[in-house]
C-alpha positions in Angstrom: -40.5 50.2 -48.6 -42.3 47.1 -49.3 -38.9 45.3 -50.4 -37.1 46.0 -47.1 -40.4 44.7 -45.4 -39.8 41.3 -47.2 -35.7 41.3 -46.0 -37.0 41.8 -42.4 -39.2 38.6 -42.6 -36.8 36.6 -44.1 -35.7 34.4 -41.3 -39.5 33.8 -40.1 -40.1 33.0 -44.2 -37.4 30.5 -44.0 -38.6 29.1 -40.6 -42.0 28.6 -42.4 -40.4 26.6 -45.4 -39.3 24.0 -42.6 -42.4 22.1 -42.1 -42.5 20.7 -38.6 -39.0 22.0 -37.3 -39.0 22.1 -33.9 -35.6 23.7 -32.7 -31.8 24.0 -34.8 -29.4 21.4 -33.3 -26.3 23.4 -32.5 -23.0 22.1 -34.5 -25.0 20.3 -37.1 -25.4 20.8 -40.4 -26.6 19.3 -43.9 -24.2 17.1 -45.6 -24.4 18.7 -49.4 -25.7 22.1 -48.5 -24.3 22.9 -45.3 -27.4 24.5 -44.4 -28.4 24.4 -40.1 -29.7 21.2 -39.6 -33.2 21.4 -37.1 -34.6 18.9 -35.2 -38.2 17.6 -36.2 -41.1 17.4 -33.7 -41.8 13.5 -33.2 -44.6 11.1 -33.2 -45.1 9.8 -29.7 -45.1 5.7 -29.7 -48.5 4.3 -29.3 -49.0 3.1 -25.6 -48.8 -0.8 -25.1 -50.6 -2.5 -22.5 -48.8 -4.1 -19.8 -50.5 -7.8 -21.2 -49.1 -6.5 -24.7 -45.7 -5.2 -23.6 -44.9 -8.6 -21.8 -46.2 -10.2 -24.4 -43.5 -8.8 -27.3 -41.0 -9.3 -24.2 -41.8 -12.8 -24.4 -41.4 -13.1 -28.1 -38.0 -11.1 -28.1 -36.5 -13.0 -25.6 -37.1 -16.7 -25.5 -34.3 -18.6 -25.5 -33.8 -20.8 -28.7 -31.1 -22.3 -30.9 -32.9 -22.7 -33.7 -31.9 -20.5 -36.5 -35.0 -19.9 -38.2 -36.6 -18.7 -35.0 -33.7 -16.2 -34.2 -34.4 -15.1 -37.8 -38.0 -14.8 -37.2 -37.7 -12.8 -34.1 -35.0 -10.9 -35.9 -37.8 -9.9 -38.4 -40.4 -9.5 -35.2 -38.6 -6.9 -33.7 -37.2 -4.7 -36.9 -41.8 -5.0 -38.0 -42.7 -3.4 -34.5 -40.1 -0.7 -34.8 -40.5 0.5 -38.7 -43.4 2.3 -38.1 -41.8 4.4 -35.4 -38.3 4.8 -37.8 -40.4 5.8 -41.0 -42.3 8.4 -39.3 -39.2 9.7 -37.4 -37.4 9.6 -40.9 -40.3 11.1 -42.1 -40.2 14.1 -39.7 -36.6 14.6 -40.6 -37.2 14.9 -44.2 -40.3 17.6 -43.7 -37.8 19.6 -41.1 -34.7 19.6 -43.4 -35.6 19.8 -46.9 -32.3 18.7 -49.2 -30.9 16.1 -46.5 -29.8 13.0 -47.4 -30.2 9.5 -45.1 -26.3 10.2 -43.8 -28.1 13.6 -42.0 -30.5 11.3 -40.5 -28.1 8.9 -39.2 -25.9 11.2 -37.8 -28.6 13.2 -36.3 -30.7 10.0 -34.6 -27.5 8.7 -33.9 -26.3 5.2 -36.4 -26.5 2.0 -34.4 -23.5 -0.4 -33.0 
């Protein structure tokens, strides 16, 4: 009786092993296991100031030919935006245990 008990749990059980899963994405699975793929709950970005957020406008978009401060900027704007892709990337990892960064991609969609 006890064994049947644990079958009828099973999905919750599983549900439990996916540490911050928020919902499955429909049509999307894991690459090498071809398990459902589940969509993490998300840190929210930190709020910016409106003095802050023209601020990094500023930086991002000043108009220069100079190469090492394209290349600077360049660097600027992947700094501000790690923080946010680690922790999504972490998420994703914690929701779909055996993925692999091609899941990711596909899943936060791959830029260009």
């Amino acid at each position: 009786d006890e064994f049947h008990d644990a079958i009828e749990h099973f999905s919750s059980y599983e549900t439990a092993q996916r540490v911050g899963a928020r919902c499955p994405v429909n049509g999307f699975t894991l690459s090498q296991s071809g398990d459902q793929l589940y969509a993490p709950y998300l840190r929210r970005p930190t709020p910016l100031t409106t003095d802050l957020s023209i601020q990094r406008g500023l930086l991002l978009t000043a108009k220069s030919d100079d190469v090492n401060d394209i290349s600077h900027r360049t660097n600027l704007a992947h700094r501000l935006q790690k923080a946010k892709l680690l922790s999504d990337m972490s998420s994703f990892k914690a929701a779909n245990p055996g993925c692999i960064f091609g899941d990711f991609t596909s899943w936060n969609g791959e830029p260009g």
